[in-house]
C-alpha atoms as an extended CHARMM CRD file, in Angstrom:
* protein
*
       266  EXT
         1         1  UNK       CA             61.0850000000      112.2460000000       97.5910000000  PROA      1               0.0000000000
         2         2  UNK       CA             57.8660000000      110.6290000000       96.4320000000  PROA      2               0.0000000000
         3         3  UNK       CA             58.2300000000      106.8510000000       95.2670000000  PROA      3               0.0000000000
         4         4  UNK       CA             55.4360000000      107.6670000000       92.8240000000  PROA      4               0.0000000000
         5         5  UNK       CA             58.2190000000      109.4940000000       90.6550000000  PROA      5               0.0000000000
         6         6  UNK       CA             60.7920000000      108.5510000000       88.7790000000  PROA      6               0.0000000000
         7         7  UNK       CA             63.9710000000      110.5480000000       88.6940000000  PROA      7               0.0000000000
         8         8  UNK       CA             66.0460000000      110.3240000000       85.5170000000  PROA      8               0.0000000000
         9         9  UNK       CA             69.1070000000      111.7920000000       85.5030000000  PROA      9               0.0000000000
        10        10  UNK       CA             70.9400000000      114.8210000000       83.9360000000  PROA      10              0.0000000000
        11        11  UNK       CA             71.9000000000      118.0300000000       84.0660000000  PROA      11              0.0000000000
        12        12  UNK       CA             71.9170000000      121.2060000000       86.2760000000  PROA      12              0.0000000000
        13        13  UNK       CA             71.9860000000      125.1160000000       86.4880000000  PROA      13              0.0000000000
        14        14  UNK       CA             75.7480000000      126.6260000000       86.4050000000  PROA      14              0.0000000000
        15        15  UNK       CA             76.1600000000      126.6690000000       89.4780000000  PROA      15              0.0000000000
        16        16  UNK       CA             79.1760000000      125.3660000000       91.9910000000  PROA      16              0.0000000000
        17        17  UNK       CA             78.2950000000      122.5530000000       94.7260000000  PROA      17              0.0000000000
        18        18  UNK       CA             79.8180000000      121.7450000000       98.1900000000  PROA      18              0.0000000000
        19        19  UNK       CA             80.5850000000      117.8440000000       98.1360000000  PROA      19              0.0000000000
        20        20  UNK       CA             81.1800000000      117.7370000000      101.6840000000  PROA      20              0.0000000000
        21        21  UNK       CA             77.7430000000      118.9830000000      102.5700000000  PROA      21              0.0000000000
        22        22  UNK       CA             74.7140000000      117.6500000000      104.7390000000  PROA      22              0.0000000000
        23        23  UNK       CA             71.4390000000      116.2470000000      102.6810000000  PROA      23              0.0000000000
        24        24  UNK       CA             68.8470000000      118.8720000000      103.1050000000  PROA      24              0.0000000000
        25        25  UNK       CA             65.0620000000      117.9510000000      102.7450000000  PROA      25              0.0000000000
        26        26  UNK       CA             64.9300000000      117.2840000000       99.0690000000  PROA      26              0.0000000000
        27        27  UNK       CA             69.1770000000      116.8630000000       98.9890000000  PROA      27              0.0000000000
        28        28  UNK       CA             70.3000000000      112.8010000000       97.6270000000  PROA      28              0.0000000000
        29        29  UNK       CA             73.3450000000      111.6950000000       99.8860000000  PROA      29              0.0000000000
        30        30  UNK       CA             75.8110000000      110.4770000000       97.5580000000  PROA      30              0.0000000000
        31        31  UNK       CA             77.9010000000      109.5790000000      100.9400000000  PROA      31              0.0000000000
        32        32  UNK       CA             79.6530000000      106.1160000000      101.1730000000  PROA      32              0.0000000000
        33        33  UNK       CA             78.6170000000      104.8080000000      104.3200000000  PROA      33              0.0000000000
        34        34  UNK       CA             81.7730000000      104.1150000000      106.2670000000  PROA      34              0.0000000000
        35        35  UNK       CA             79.3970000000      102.3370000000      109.2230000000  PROA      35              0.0000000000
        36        36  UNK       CA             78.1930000000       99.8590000000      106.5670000000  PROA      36              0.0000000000
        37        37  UNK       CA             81.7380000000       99.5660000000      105.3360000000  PROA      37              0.0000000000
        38        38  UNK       CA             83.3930000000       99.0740000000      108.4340000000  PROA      38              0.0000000000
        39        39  UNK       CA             80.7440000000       96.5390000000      109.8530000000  PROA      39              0.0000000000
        40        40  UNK       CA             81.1970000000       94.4790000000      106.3110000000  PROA      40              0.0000000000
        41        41  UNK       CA             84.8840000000       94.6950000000      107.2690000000  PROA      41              0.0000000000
        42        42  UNK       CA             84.5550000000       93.5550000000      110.4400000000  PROA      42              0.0000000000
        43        43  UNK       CA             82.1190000000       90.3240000000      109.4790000000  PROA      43              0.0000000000
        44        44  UNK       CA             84.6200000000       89.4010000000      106.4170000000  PROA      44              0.0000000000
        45        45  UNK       CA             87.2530000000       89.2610000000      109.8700000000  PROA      45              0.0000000000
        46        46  UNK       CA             84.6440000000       86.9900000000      111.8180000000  PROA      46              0.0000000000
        47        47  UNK       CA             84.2020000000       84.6360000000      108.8850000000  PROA      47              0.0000000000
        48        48  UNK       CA             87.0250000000       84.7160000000      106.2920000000  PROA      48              0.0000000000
        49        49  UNK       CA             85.5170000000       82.0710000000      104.4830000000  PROA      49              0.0000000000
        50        50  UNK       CA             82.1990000000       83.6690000000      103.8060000000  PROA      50              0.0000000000
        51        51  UNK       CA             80.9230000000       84.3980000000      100.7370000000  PROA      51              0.0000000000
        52        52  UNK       CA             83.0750000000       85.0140000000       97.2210000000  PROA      52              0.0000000000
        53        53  UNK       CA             86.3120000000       86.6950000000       96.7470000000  PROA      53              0.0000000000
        54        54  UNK       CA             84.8430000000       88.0060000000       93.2970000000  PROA      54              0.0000000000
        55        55  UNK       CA             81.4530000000       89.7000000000       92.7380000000  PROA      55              0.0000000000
        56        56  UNK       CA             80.2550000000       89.9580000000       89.2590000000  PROA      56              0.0000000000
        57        57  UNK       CA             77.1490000000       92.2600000000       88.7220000000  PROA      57              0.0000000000
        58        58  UNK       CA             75.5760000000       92.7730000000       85.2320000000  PROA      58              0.0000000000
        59        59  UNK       CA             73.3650000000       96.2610000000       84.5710000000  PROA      59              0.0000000000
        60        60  UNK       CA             71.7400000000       95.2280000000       81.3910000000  PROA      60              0.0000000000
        61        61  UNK       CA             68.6150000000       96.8360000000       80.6190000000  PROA      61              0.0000000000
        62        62  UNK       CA             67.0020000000      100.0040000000       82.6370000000  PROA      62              0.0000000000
        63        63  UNK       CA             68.0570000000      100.7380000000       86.0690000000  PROA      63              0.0000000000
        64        64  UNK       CA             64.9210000000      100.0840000000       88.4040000000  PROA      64              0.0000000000
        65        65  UNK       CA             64.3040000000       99.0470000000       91.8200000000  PROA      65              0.0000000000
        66        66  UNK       CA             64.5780000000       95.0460000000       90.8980000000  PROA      66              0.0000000000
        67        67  UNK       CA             68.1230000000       96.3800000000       89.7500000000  PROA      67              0.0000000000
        68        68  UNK       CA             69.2090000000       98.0990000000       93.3020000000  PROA      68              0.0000000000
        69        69  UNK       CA             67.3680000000       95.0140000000       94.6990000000  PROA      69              0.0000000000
        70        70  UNK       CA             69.4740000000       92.8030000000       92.9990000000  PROA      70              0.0000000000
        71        71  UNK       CA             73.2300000000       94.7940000000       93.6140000000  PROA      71              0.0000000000
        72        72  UNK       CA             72.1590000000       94.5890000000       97.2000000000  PROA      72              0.0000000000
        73        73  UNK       CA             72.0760000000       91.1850000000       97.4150000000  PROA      73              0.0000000000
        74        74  UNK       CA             75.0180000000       89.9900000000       95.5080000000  PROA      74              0.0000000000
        75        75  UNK       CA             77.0930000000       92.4650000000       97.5470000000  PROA      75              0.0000000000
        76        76  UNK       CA             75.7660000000       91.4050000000      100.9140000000  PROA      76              0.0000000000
        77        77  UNK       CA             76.7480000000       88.2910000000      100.3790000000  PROA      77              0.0000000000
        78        78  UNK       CA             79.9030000000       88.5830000000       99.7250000000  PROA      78              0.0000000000
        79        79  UNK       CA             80.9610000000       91.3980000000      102.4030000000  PROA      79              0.0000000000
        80        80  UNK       CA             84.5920000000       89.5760000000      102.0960000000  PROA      80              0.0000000000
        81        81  UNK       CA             85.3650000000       89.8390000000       98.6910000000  PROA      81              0.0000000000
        82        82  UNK       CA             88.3200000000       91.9140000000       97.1930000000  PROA      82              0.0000000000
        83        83  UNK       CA             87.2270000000       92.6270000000       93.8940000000  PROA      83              0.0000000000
        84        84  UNK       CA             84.2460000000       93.9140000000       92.4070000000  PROA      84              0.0000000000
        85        85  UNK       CA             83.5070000000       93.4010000000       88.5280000000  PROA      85              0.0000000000
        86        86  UNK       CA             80.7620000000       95.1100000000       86.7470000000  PROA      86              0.0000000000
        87        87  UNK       CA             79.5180000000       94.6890000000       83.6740000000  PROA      87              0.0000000000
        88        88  UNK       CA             77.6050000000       97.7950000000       82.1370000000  PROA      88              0.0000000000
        89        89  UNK       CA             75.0830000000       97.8130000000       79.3900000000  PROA      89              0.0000000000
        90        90  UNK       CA             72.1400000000      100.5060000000       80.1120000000  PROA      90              0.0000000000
        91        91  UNK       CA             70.6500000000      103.5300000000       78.9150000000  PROA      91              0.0000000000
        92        92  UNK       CA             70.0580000000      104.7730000000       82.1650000000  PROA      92              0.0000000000
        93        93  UNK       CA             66.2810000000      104.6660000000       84.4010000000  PROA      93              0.0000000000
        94        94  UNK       CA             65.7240000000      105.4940000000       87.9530000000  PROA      94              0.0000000000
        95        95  UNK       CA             68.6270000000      107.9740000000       89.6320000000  PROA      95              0.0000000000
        96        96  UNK       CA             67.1780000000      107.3790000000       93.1260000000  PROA      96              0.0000000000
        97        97  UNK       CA             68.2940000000      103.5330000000       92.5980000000  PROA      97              0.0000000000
        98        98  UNK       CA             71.2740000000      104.3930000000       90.1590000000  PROA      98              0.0000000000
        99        99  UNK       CA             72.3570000000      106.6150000000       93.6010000000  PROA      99              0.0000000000
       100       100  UNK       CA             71.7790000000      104.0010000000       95.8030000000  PROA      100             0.0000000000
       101       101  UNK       CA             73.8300000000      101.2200000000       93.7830000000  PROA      101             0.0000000000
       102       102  UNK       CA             76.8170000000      104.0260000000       93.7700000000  PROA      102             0.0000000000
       103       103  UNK       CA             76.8730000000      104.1620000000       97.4550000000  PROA      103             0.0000000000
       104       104  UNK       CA             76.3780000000      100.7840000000       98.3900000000  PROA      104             0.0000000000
       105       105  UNK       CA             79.7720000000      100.0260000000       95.6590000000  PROA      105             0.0000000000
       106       106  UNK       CA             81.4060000000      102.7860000000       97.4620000000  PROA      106             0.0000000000
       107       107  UNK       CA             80.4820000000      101.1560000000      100.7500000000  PROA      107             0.0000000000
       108       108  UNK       CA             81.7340000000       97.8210000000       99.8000000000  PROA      108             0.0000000000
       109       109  UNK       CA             85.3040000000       97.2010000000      101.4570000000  PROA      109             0.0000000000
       110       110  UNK       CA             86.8840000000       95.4980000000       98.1220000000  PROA      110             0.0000000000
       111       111  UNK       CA             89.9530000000       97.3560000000       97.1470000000  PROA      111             0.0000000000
       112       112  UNK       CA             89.5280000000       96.4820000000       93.5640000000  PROA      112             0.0000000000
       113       113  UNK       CA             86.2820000000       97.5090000000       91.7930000000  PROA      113             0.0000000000
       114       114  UNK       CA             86.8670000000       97.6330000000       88.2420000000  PROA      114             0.0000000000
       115       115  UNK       CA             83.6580000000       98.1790000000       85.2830000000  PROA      115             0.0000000000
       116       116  UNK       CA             83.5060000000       97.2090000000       82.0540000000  PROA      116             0.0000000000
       117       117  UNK       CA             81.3690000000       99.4770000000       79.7010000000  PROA      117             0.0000000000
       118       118  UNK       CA             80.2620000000       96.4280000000       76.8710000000  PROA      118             0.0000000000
       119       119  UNK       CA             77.4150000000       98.7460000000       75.2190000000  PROA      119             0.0000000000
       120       120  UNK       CA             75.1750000000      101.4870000000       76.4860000000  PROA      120             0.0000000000
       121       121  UNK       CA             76.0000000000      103.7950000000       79.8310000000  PROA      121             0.0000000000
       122       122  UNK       CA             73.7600000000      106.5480000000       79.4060000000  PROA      122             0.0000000000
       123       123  UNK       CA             71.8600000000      109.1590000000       81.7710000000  PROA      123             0.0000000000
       124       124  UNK       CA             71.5560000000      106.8950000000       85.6560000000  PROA      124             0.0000000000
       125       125  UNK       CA             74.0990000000      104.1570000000       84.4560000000  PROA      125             0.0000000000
       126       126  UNK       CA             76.5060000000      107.0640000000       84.1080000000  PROA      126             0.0000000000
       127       127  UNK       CA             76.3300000000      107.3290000000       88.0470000000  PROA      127             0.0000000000
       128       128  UNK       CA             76.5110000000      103.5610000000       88.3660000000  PROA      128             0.0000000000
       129       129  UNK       CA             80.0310000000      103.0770000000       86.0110000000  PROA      129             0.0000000000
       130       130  UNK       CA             81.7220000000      106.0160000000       88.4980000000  PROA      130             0.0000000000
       131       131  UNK       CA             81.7700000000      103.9820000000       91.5440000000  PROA      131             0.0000000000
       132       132  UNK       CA             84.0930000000      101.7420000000       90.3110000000  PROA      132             0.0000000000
       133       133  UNK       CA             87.6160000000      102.6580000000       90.4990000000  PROA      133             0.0000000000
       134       134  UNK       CA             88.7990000000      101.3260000000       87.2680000000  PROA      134             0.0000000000
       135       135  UNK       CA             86.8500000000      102.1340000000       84.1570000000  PROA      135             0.0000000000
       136       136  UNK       CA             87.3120000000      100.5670000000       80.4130000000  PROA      136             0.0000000000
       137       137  UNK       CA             85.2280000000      101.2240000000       77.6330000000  PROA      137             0.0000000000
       138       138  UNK       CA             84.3720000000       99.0510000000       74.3170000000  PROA      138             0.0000000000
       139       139  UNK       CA             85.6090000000      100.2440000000       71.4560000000  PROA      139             0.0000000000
       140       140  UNK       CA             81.5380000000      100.4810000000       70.5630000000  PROA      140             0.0000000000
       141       141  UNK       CA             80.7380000000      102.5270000000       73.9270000000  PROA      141             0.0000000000
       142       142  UNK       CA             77.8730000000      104.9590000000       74.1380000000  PROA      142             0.0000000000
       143       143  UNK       CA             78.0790000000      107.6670000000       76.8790000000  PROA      143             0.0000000000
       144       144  UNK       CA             75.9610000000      110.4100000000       77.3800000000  PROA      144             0.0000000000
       145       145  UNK       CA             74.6170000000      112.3720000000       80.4980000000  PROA      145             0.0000000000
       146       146  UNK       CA             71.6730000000      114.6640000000       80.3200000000  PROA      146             0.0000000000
       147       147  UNK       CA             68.9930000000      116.8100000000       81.6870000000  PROA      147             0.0000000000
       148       148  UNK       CA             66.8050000000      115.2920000000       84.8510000000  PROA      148             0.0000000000
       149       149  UNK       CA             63.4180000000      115.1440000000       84.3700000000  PROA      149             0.0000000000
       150       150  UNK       CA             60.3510000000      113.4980000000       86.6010000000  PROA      150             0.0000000000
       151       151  UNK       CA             57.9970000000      111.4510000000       84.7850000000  PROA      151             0.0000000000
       152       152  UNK       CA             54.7370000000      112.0390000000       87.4420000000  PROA      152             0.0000000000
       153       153  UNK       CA             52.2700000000      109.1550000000       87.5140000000  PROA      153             0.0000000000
       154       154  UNK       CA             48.1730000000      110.4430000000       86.8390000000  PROA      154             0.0000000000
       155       155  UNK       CA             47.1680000000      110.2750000000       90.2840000000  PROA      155             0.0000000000
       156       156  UNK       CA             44.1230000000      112.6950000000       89.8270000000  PROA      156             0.0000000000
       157       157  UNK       CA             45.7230000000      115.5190000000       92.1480000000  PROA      157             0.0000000000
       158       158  UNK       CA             46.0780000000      118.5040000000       90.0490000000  PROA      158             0.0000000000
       159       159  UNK       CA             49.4180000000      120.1750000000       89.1030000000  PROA      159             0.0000000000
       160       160  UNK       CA             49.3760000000      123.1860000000       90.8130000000  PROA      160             0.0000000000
       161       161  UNK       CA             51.8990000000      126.0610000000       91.3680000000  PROA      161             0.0000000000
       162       162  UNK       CA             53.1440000000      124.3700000000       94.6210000000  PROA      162             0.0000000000
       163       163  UNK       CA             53.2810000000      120.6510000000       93.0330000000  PROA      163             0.0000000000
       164       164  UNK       CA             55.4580000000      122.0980000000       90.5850000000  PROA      164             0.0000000000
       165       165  UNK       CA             57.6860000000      123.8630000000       92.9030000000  PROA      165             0.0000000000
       166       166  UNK       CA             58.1830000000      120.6930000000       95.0520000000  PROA      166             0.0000000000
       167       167  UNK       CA             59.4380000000      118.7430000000       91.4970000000  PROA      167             0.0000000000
       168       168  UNK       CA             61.6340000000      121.5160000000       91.0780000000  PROA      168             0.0000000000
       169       169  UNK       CA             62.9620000000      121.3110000000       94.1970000000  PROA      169             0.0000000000
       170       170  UNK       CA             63.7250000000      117.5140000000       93.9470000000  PROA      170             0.0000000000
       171       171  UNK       CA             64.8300000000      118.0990000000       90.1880000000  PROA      171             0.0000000000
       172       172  UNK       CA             67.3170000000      120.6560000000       91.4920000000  PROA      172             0.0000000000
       173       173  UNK       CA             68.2850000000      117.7310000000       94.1410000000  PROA      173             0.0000000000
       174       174  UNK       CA             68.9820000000      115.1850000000       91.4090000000  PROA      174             0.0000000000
       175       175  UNK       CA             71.0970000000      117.5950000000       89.1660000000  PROA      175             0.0000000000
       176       176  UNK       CA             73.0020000000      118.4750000000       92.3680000000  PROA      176             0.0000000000
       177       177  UNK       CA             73.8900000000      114.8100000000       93.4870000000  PROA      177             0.0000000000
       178       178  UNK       CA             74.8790000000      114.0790000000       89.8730000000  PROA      178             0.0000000000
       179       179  UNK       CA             76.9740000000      117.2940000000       89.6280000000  PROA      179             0.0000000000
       180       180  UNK       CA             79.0160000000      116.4000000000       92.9600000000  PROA      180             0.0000000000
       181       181  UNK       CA             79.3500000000      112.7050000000       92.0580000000  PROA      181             0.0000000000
       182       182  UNK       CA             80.8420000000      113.9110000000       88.3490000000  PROA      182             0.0000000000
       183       183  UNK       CA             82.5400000000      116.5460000000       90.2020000000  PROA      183             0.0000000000
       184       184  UNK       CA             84.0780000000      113.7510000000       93.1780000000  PROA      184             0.0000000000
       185       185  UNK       CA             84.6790000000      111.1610000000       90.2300000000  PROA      185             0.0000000000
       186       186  UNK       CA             86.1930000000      112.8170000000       86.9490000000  PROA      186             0.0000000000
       187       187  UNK       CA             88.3760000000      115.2600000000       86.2170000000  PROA      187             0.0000000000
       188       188  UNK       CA             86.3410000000      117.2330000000       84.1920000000  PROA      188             0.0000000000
       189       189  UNK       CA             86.1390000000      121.2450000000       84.9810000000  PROA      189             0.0000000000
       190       190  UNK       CA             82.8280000000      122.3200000000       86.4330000000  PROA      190             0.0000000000
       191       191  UNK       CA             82.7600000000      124.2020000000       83.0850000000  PROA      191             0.0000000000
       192       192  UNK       CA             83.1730000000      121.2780000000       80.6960000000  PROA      192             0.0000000000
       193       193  UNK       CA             80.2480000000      119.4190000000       82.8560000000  PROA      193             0.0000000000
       194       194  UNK       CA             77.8170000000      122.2770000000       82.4510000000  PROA      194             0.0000000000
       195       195  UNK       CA             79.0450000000      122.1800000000       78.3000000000  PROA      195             0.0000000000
       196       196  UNK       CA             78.8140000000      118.2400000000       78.1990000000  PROA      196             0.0000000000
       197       197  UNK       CA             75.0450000000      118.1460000000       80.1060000000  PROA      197             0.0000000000
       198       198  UNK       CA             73.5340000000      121.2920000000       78.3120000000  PROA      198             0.0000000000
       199       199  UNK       CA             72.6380000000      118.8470000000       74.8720000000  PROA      199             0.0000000000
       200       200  UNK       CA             71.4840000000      114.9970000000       74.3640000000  PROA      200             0.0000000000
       201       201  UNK       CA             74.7760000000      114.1830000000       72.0670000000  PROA      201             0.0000000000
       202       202  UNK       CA             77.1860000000      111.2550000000       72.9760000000  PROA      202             0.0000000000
       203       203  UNK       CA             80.2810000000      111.8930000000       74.8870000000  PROA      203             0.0000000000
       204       204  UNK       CA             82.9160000000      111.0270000000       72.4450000000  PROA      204             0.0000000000
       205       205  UNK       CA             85.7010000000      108.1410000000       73.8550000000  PROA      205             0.0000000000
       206       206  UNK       CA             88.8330000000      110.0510000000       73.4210000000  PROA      206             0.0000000000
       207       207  UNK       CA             87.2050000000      113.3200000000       75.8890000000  PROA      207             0.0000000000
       208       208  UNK       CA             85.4610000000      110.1700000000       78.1220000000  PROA      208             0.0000000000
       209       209  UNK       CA             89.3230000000      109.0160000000       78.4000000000  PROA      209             0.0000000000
       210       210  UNK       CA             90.7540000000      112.6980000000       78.9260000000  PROA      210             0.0000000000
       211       211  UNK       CA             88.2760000000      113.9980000000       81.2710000000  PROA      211             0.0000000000
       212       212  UNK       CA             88.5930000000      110.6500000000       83.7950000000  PROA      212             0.0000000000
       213       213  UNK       CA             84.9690000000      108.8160000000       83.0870000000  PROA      213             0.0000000000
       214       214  UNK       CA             86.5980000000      106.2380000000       81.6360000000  PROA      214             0.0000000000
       215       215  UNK       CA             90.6170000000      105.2040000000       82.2300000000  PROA      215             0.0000000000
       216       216  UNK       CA             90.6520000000      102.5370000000       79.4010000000  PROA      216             0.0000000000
       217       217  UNK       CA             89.4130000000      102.1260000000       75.5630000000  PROA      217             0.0000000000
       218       218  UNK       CA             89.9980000000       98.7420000000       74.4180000000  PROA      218             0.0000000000
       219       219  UNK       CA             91.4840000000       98.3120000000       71.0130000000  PROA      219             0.0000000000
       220       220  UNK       CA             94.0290000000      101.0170000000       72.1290000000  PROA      220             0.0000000000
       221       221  UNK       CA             97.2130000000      101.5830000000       74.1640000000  PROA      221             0.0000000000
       222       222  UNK       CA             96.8760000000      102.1970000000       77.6550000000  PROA      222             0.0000000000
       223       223  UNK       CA             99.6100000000      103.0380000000       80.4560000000  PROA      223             0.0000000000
       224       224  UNK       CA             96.4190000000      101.9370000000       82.9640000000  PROA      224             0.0000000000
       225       225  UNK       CA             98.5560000000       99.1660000000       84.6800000000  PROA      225             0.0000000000
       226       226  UNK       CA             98.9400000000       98.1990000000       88.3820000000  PROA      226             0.0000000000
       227       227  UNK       CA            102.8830000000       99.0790000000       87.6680000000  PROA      227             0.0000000000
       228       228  UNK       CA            102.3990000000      102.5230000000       86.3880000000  PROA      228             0.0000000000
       229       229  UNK       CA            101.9250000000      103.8890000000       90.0610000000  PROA      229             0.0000000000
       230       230  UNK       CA            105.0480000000      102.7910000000       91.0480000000  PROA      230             0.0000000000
       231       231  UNK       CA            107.1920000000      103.1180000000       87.4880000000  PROA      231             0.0000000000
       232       232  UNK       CA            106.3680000000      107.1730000000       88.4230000000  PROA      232             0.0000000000
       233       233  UNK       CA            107.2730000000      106.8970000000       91.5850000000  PROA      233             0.0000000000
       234       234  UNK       CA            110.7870000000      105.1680000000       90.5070000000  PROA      234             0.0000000000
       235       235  UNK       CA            111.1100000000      107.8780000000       87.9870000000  PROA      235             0.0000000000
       236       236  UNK       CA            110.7980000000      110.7640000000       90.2590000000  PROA      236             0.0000000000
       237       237  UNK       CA            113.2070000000      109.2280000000       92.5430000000  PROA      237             0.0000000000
       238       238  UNK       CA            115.6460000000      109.3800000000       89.9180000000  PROA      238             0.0000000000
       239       239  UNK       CA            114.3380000000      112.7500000000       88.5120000000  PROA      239             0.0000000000
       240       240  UNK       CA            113.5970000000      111.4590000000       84.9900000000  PROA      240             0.0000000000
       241       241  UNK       CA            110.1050000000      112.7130000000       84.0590000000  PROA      241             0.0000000000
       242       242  UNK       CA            107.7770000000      111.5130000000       81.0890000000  PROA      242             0.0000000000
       243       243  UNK       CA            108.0160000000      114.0470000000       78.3790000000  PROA      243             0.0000000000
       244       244  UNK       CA            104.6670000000      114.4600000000       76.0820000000  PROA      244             0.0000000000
       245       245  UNK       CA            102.4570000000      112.6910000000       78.9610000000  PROA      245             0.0000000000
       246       246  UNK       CA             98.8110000000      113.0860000000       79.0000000000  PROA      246             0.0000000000
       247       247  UNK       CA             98.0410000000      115.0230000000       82.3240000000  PROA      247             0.0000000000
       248       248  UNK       CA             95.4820000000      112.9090000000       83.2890000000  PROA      248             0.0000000000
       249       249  UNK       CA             97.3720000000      110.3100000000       83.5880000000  PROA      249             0.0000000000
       250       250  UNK       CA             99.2340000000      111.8140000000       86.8440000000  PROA      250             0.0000000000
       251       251  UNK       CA             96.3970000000      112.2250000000       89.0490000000  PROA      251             0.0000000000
       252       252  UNK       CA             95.1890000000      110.2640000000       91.7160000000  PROA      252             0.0000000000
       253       253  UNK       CA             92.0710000000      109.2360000000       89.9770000000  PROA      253             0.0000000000
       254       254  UNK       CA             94.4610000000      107.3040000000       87.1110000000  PROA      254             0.0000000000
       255       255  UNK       CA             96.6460000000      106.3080000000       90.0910000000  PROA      255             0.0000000000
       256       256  UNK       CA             93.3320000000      104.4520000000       91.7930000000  PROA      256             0.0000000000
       257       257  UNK       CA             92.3310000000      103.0190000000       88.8720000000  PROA      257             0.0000000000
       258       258  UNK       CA             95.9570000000      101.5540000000       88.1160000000  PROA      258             0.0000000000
       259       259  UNK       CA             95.6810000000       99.7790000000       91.1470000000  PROA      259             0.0000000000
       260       260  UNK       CA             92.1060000000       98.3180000000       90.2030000000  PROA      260             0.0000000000
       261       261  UNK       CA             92.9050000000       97.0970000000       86.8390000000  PROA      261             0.0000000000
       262       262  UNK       CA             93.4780000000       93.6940000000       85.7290000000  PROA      262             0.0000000000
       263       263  UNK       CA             97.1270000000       92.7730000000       86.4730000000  PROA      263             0.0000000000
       264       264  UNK       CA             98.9350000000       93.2790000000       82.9510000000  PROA      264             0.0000000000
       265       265  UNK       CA            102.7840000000       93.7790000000       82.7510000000  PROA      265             0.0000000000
       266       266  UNK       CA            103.5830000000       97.5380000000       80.7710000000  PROA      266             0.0000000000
């Protein structure tokens, strides 16, 4: 893709996508990269002491360049630490870097990554939040996903037929990436993706909570504890089950994030 565009994130054509599949030309690898993982592994081993057990990052403000920048650093030095915190406060910016900051999270050997929604997490801070594992929300969140657009800089070329097709083509490669990561991430249907990115209105909290982009509202009960895993596990052993429980909160995704949150008796 051109680095004279900017790639905002959003929405897509109805249409089903293959997770597992090879970046064409125009295609954004959403990936983890287990090399980079493994190597950070592997230097944590040859220097134990290196670096901070906790990483804190803050996305305030729009996601840019200076913001991947800035998540690359903090996380390469610390390729020993065990717990990721975020802090999330944006109304979105550049996908191409909001993409980038997903993987290298996803990269990152920690085995608790945890965000905190505090204000905004709109449009490319969506894709941000869904790398971690454990997601809460203020009771004040905004979230909202939307339609991709490319704002082209006025560079004198003119805009013809083929210059559109080729920001088509990379539009149709950003609504794809975001479509597999909300796919990969949430438990949302395909359908209820294409319903929730076809209009610019907020994602209300209680379908964020339902649908898996966030596991957590503050100011309200929540069975998202490191215990619930195994409290399940003790209960199907014994073959009680929970009547009235929210389905959700049987999948692995809630099972993930259990393990990530902040260690709070039930």
């Amino acid at each position: 893709m051109r680095r004279d565009e900017t790639i905002h994130v959003g929405s897509f054509a109805a249409r089903n996508v293959d997770n597992n599949r090879r970046p064409g030309r125009d295609a954004i690898d959403i990936r983890p990269r287990e090399r980079t993982k493994d190597a950070r592994r592997q230097l944590a081993g040859l220097n134990p002491v290196e670096g901070a057990a906790l990483v804190n990052l803050k996305i305030v403000g729009p996601v840019t360049d200076a913001t991947l920048a800035r998540v690359r650093r903090d996380l390469a030095a610390a390729p020993g630490a065990k717990t990721i915190r975020a802090s999330i406060d944006s109304i979105g910016g550049n996908l191409l870097a909001a993409v980038e900051i997903y993987r290298l999270v996803r990269s990152h050997p920690a085995t608790r990554t945890t965000a905190r929604i505090s204000g905004n997490c709109m449009s490319a801070a969506i894709v941000i939040a869904l790398a971690f594992d454990h997601r809460v929300a203020a009771s004040s969140a905004r979230l909202m996903v939307h339609r991709s657009e490319i704002e082209a800089r006025r560079d004198g070329e003119r805009w013809t037929t083929h210059r559109h097709g080729l920001a088509a083509a990379r539009l149709e490669a950003a609504d794809d990436a975001v479509l597999a990561i909300l796919q990969e991430r949430t438990l949302a249907s395909h359908k209820c993706l294409v319903d929730e990115l076809s209009h610019e209105r907020d994602l209300p909290l209680p379908r964020a909570l339902v649908a898996g982009f966030v596991h957590e509202i503050e100011g309200r009960p929540s069975n998202c504890r490191r215990d619930w895993p195994e409290r399940m596990r003790a209960r199907l052993i014994q073959g009680s089950f929970m009547i009235g429980g929210l389905e959700y909160m049987f999948s692995e995704q809630f099972m993930t994030a259990c393990r990530s949150a902040p260690g709070r008796p039930l």
